[in-house]
LODRENDO-525468 format. One record per residue: x, y, z of N, C-alpha, C in turn. Coordinates in steps of 0.2 Angstrom, whole numbers, plus 5000, padded with zeros to 4 digits. Layout:
<sites>
XYZXYZXYZ
...
</sites>
This chain:
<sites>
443951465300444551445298445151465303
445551425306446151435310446551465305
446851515307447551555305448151545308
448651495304449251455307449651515306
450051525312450551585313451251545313
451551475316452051455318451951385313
452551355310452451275307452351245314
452051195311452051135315452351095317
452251035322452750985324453150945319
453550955317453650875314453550795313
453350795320452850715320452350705318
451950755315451250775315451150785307
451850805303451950775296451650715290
451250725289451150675282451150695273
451250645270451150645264450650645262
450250645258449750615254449750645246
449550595241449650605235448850575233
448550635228447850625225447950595215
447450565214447350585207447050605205
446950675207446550745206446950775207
446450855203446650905209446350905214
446550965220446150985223445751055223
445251075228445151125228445751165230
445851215228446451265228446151305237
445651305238445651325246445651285252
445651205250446051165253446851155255
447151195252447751195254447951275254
448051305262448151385260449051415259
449151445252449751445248449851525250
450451535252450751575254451051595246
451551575244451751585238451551535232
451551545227451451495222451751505214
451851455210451951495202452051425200
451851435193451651385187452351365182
452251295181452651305172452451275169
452651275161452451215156452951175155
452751125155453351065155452851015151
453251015145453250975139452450965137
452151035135451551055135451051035139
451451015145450950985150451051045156
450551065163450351115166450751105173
451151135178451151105185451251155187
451151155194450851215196451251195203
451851215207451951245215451751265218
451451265225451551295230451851295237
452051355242452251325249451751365253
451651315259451251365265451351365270
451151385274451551365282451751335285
451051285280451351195283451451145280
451851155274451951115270451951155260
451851115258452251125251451451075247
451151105241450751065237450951075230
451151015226451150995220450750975214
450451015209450050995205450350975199
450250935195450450905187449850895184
449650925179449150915175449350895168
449250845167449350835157448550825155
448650815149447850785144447350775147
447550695151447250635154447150645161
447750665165447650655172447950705176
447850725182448150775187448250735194
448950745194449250725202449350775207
449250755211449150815214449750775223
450150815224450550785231450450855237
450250815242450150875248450650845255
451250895256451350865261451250935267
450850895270450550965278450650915283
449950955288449850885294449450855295
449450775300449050765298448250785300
448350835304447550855306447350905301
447650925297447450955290447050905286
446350935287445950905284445750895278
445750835275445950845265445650775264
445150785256444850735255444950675255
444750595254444950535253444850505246
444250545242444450515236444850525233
445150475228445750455224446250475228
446350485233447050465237447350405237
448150415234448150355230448850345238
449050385240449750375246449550425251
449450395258449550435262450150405269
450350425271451050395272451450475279
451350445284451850495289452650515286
452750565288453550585283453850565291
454050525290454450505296455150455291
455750465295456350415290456650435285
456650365280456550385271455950325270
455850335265455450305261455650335254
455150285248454950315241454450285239
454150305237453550275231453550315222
453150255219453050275212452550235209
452250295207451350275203451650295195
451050225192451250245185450450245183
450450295178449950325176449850315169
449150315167449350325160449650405157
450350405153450550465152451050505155
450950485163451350505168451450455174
452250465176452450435182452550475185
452450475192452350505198453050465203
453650485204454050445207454250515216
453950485219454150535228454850485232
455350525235455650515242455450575246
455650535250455850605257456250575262
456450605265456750585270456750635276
456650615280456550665289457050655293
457650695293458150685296458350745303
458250715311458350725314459250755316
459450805317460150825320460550865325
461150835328461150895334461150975332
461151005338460951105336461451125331
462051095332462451125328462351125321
462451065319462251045314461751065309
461251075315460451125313460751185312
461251225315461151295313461551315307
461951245303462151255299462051255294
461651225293461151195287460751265287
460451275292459951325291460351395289
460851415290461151445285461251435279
461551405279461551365271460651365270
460251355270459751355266459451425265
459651465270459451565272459851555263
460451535262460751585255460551555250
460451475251459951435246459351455242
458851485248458151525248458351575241
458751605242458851665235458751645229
458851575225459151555222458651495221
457951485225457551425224456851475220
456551435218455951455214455451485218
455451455223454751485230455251455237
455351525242455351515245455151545253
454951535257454651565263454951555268
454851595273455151605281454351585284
454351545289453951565294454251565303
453951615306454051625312454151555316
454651565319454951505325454451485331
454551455335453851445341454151515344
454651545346454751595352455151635347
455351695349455751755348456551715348
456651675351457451655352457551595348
457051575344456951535341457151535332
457751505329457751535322457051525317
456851565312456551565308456551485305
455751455303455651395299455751425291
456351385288456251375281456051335276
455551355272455451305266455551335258
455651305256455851325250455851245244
455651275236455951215230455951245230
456351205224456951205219456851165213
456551195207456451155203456551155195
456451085191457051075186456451065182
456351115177455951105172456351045167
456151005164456550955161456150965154
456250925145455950895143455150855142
455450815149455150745148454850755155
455050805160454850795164454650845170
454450865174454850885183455050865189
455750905192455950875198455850925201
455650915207455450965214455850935219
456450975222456650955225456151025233
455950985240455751015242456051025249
456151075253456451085259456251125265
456051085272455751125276456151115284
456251175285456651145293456051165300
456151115304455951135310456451155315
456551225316456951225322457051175330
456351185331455951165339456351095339
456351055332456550975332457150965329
457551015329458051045325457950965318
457750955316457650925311457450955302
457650925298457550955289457250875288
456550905284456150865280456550895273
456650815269456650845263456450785258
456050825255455950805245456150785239
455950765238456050755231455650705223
455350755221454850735218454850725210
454750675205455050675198454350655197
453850715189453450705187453550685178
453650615178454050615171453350585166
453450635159453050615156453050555152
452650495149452950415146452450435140
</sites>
């Protein structure tokens, strides 16, 4: 197994969304932690290269993985797989559960990038999991990711944030797993 030191490209970014879990050593989690949300299970985590989503109720478990695409990850019940390029949204309904994703992959000039990236340094404090990963070079700012997330009722919302220095670009999230 390769041992990723730096995130990855941005271009090289996808989605995919399961109706399963997965095996927990197919996505390697740097940070993680759980909640119950309206007696049902879901589980966070971030990794180097991405961020994985679990929701378990009764019935069924959703599982959302955004890494790259040479990260090699099963095909069954792969219900979305989709480059994070742009915006986009999708929403699956489930028996019991809806599954509703955007994201957006917003390219910006440097300056811009480095002020967001401050703003997310003081955000990181104040988010449920957050991680640094090492920049391509030494003169390069720190990759941040980090959720944020909104134990509801009815439901949860993961809002998810990853910056790429290299492409001064912010991939961002946003994930609603509502119970019906």
């Amino acid at each position: 197994m390769t041992v990723q030191l730096t995130r990855p490209d941005v271009a090289d970014m996808v989605l995919r969304t399961y109706e399963r879990p997965l095996h927990p050593e197919l996505f390697e989690s740097v940070r993680s932690c759980s909640f119950s949300v309206g007696g049902q299970r879901a589980t966070v985590c971030l990794g180097m290269s991405g961020h994985m989503l679990v929701f378990r109720t009764d019935d069924k478990t959703l599982t959302e993985v955004a890494t790259t695409r040479e990260h090699s990850l099963p095909e069954h019940l792969k219900v979305i797989h989709r480059r994070l390029i742009g915006y986009r949204t999708h929403m699956i309904d489930l028996p019991g559960v809806r599954y509703h994703c955007s994201y957006q992959l917003e390219h910006v000039p440097v300056d811009i990038y480095l002020q967001l990236h401050r703003e997310m340094e003081a955000d990181a404090k104040h988010a449920a999991l957050a991680i640094t990963v090492p920049g391509a070079t030494n003169h390069s700012p720190d990759c941040i990711s980090q959720l944020k997330c909104d134990v509801l009722t009815e439901g949860l919302v993961v809002h998810a944030f990853h910056t790429f220095p290299e492409n001064t670009a912010v991939l961002r999230t946003q994930t609603l797993f509502e119970l019906l």
